[in-house]
C-alpha positions, 0 to 999 in steps of 0.5 A: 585172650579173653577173661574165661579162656585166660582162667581157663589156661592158669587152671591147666597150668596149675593143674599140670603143676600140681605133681611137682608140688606133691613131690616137694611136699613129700620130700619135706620130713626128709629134708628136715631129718637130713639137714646139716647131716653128713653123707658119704656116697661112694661113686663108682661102676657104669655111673662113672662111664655113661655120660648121662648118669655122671651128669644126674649123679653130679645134679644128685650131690649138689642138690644135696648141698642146696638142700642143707645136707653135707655130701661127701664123694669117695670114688675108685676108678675100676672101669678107667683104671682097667682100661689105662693098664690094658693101653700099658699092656698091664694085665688086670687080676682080682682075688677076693673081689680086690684088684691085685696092684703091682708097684708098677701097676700102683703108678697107674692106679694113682695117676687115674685116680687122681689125675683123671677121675676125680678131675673129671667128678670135680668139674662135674660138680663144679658146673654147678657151682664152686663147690667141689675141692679134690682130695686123695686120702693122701691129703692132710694124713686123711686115710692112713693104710697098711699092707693087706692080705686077702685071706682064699681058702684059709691062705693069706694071698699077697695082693702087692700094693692094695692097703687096708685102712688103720686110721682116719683124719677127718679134720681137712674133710670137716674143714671143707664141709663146714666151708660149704664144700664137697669133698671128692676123695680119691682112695689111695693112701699112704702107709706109715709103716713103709712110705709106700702108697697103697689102692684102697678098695673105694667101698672100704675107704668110703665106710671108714670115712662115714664112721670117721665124719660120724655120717648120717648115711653111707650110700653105695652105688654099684651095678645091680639093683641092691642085695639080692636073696637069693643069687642066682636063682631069684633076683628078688631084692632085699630092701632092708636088713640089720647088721646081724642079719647081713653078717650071717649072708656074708659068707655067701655073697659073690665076691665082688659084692663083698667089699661093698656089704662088709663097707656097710656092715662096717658103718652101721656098726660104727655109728653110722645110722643106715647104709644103702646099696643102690643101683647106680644106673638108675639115673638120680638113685641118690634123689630117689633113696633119700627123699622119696616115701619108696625108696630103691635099693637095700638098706642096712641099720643097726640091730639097734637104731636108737645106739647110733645118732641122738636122732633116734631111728631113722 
């Protein structure tokens, strides 16, 4: 290759790379604001069926640990979960967005949490690396739960064994973290009152996790683009609002969106700096969200940012 043509071609190469470079560039305030921070992500929806967005939401959370962040995976199991108990011949009923659990359903619940999903979100991790350690909220007292009643219409609605949260022991998560590991927890706890083991709604878990961990960041991955305005009639996405302004749309939001909103009402109330609703499939939404100038999704904040982590508003 002569001289000219040879510089013409490093000219091309470098040209060509020059978009990768920009994107690290931009990257760079974000990278320095989140390092050594918490994030709680909770996987769940069609990121956990299709098998090219698992690999990009695996990819997703080992980045982050190269990048000096300190990730944390709480998932449920829906779509499995509906699917084992259809092959029991055990019929799947939801009431105020929350799986009716049976004892005989919980047995199921528990075996695919555990024994399936997050065997399979660890191996995802791990192809990467060994990073990855399974936990249920089980594990070291991590979440302790109580009997939950769904409230319909002004009625208290007996859900059988699906727990709400009453306390947190991040001591086993922190370990981990400060090991360079990425917990992946399964949410399922015990209750202290009956020894029963209970199906906690993976959203609520991940949330009270976050404010446990004193997390940077909760992000949820669900299966629409963020918080709409206005549906049905527009499916024109909020991007961003305080915890004040998402209590006062409560009220009207469809029922499976609930949980998840409540989740990150709960977080930001709690110290958590922002929670954000993202569109699991969207392949790398969590690369997108965190450091990208344009952000997808919904973002909630504090009424007052400068109240949650010494850092100031995000």
């Amino acid at each position: 290759m002569t001289e000219p043509v040879a510089a013409a071609a490093a000219g091309t190469r470098k040209h060509t790379a020059l978009p990768k470079a920009r994107t690290l560039i931009e990257a760079l305030p974000w990278l320095t604001r989140h390092h050594g921070r918490t994030v709680v992500i909770k996987f769940g929806g069609n990121a956990m069926v299709d098998d090219e967005l698992k690999a990009a939401f695996a990819q997703d959370v080992v980045f982050l640990r190269h990048a000096g962040l300190r990730p944390v995976v709480v998932h449920g199991g829906g779509p499995q979960i509906t699917a084992h108990l259809d092959r029991l011949g055990l019929v799947s009923e939801f009431k105020a967005g929350l799986r009716v659990t049976t004892a005989e359903a919980m047995d199921a619940v528990r075996m695919v949490l555990a024994g399936q999903v997050q065997r399979e979100i660890v191996g995802l991790l791990n192809a990467h690396g060994p990073f990855a350690v399974g936990l249920t909220g089980e594990d070291a007292h991590t979440m302790t739960a109580t009997k939950h009643y769904a409230r319909i219409d002004g009625e208290s609605v007996d859900l059988g064994r699906v727990g709400e949260i009453t306390t947190i022991d991040p001591g086993a998560v922190n370990a981990l973290l400060d090991d360079g590991r990425i917990p992946v927890i399964s949410s399922i706890a015990r209750s202290a009152d009956d020894g029963h083991v209970y199906n906690v709604n993976a959203d609520t878990a991940a949330a009270a996790l976050a404010v446990a961990l004193g997390a940077e960041t909760l992000i949820v991955l669900t299966d629409v683009e963020g918080l709409y305005a206005d549906w049905p009639d527009s499916d024109e996405v909020i991007s961003g609002l305080t915890a004040s302004e998402l209590e006062k749309l409560l009220p009207e939001l469809s029922s499976g969106m609930v949980p998840k909103m409540e989740g990150c009402l709960y977080a930001v109330r709690g110290g958590v700096r922002t929670a954000r609703v993202l569109d699991g499939r969207v392949q790398h939404a969590i690369l997108l969200e965190i450091f990208t100038d344009e952000g997808i999704g919904t973002m909630v904040v504090p009424d007052d940012p400068s109240a949650t982590h010494p850092g100031g508003p995000a």
